[in-house]
Structure formats: structure tokens, C-alpha cells
N, C-alpha and C positions, 0 to 999 in steps of 0.2 A: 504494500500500500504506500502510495505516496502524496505528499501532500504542498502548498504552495504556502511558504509563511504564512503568517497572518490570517488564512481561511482553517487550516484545522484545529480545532477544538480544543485537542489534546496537548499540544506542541508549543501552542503559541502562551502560554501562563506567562504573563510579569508578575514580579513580584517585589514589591516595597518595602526595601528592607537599605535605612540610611547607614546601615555600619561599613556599607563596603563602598571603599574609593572616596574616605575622608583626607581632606587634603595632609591631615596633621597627623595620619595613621601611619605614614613610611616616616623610618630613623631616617637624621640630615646625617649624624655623625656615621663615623665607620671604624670600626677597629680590626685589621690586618690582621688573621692568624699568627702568633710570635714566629718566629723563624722562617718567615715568605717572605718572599721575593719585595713586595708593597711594604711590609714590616722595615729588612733591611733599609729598605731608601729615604723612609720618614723617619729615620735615627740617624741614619748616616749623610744623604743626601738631598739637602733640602729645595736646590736648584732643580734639579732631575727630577725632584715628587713635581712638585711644581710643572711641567713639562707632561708628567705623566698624568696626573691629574686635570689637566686641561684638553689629553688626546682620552680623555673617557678610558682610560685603562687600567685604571686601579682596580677594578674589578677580575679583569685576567690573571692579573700580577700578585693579587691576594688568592688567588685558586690555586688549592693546595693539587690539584689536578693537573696543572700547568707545569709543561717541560719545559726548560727554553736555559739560552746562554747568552748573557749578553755584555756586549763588551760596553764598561759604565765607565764615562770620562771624569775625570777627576772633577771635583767642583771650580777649584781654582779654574778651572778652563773653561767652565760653561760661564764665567761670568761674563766673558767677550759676548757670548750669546744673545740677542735681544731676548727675551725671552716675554717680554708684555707685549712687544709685536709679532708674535708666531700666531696662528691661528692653529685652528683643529688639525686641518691637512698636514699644517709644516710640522706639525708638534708627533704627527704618527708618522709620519716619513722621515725622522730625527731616529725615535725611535723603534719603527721596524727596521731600520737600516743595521741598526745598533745591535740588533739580537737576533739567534736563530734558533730552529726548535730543536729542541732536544738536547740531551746531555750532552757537553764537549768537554772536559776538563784539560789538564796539561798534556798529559801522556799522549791523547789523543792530538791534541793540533800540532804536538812538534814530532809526529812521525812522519811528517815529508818535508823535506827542503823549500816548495810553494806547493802554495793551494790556492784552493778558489772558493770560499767559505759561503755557503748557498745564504742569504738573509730571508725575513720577514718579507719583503719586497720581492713578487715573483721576477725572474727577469735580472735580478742584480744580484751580483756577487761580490765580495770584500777580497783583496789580491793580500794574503800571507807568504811572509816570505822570513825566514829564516836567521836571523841576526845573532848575532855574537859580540856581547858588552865586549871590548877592550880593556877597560877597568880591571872588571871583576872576575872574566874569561867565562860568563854567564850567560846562556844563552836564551834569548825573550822571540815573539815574533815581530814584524814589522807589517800592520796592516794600512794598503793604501799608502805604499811608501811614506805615509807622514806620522802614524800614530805608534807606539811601541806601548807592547804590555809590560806594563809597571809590577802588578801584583796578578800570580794565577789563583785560580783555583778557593775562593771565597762560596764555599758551600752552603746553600740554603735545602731545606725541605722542597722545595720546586723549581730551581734554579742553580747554575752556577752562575759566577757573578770575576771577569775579568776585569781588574781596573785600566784604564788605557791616559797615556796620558794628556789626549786632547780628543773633539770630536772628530770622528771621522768625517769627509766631507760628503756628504749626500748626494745624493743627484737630484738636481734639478727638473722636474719632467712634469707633465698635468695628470 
């Protein structure tokens, strides 16, 4: 049997009931699961929440279901950044550029000499390439010939988290 909205009997019941869809019913606040990825950035980096909270993805980033690796610029270096004039778009093209899915730790990225690090952003890739501090005879990678990982392997509950020491430069594109 089928029936057209509104004409069957049976189907079409409203019912008057003000508890649902009060404007003051959803929390404003939000509290991050401790040890996620959203957690980490509102303790440690207040520039990048900021960033992240403007591309609507605080909610990804607090899902403890959420695999992902991303390489986090130092704050010192986001302050070049405009960061009151980024809009939605620039702020999630900052950071899908910035992170890829799934687990990467150290082990993993420095078993080849270059790579070509799949991102967020289908279509782009991030060029790693192999460096050896002189200093310290240490060896880090060099993403985008401009960015070098400072610290690996910052373990969260849904995330690794590489520190880098400036942004990468994004592309450009609509």
C-alpha cells in the first residue's frame, strides 16, 4: 500500500511537542577527549586551534575514531600567518595540506630517501626528502624543500603529531 503525504491517515500524525529543537538545548562549550588530537592543540597550540576551529574541525580532531598524521608548524611560525583574514576555505586547505590519514610515525617516513606523502587534499602531495643535520649527524626529513621536522613522533590516542618548523606552502587553486 502506498500513500501521498498529507492524504493518508495513518502517516501523516504531527505532533506538538516544544522540547525538541530548543535553541538553548545544544552545549556552546566542548570538551576534547584528554589525549586527542583537538585536546593536544588547545594546551599546546593556541594559533592552530584557532585555525582549526574556524575550518569546523574540531569535531574530527576530537574523534577518538580519527586516524590521521599531521605535520603541526611551530606556533612561533604561524604568527606570520594572517590568520583573522583566512576564511573557511583557506583555513581547511592550511590544514588538509598539513595532515594525512592514517598512522605515519618515524620508522615509517624515513625508510626511503624521497617520497611523495599522499595529503588531505586529493590530487597533492608533500615532496620528502631525506636530510642529515650536520651538527648533530641527525637525521630529520625535509618537506617541500622548505620545512624540516623538528620533533617526530608526539603520540596521541588518534593521531601522530610531527612538529615542523614553519608552514608548509599550500597550493593555491579554487
Amino acid at each position: 500500500m502506498a500513500g501521498i503525504y498529507g492524504i493518508d491517515p495513518i502517516f501523516t500524525y504531527t505532533y506538538e511537542d516544544n522540547s525538541y529543537n530548543q535553541i538553548n538545548s545544544c552545549r556552546k562549550d566542548f570538551d576534547p577527549p584528554e589525549n586527542s588530537l583537538m585536546y593536544y592543540l588547545q594546551e599546546n597550540n593556541p594559533i592552530f586551534t584557532k585555525i582549526v576551529k574556524m575550518a569546523n574541525y574540531v569535531g574530527i580532531f576530537s574523534d577518538l575514531q580519527f586516524r590521521g598524521t599531521l605535520f603541526l608548524p611551530k606556533e612561533e611560525s604561524l604568527e606570520e600567518l594572517e590568520v583573522g583574514n583566512m576564511d573557511i576555505n583557506s583555513c581547511r586547505k592550511l590544514i588538509e595540506y598539513h595532515y594525512m590519514e592514517g598512522f605515519y610515525p618515524k620508522t615509517i617516513l624515513l625508510t626511503s630517501p624521497y617520497q611523495q606523502l599522499q595529503t588531505k587534499i586529493k590530487g597533492q602531495s608533500i615532496t620528502a626528502g631525506l636530510y642529515i643535520n650536520k651538527k648533530n649527524n641527525e637525521q630529520t626529513l625535509l618537506l617541500d624543500k622548505i620545512s624540516y621536522i623538528t620533533e617526530f613522533d608526539i603520540r596521541l590516542k588518534n593521531a601522530f603529531i610531527h612538529l615542523i618548523d614553519r608552514p608548509l606552502p599550500f597550493p593555491n587553486f579554487i
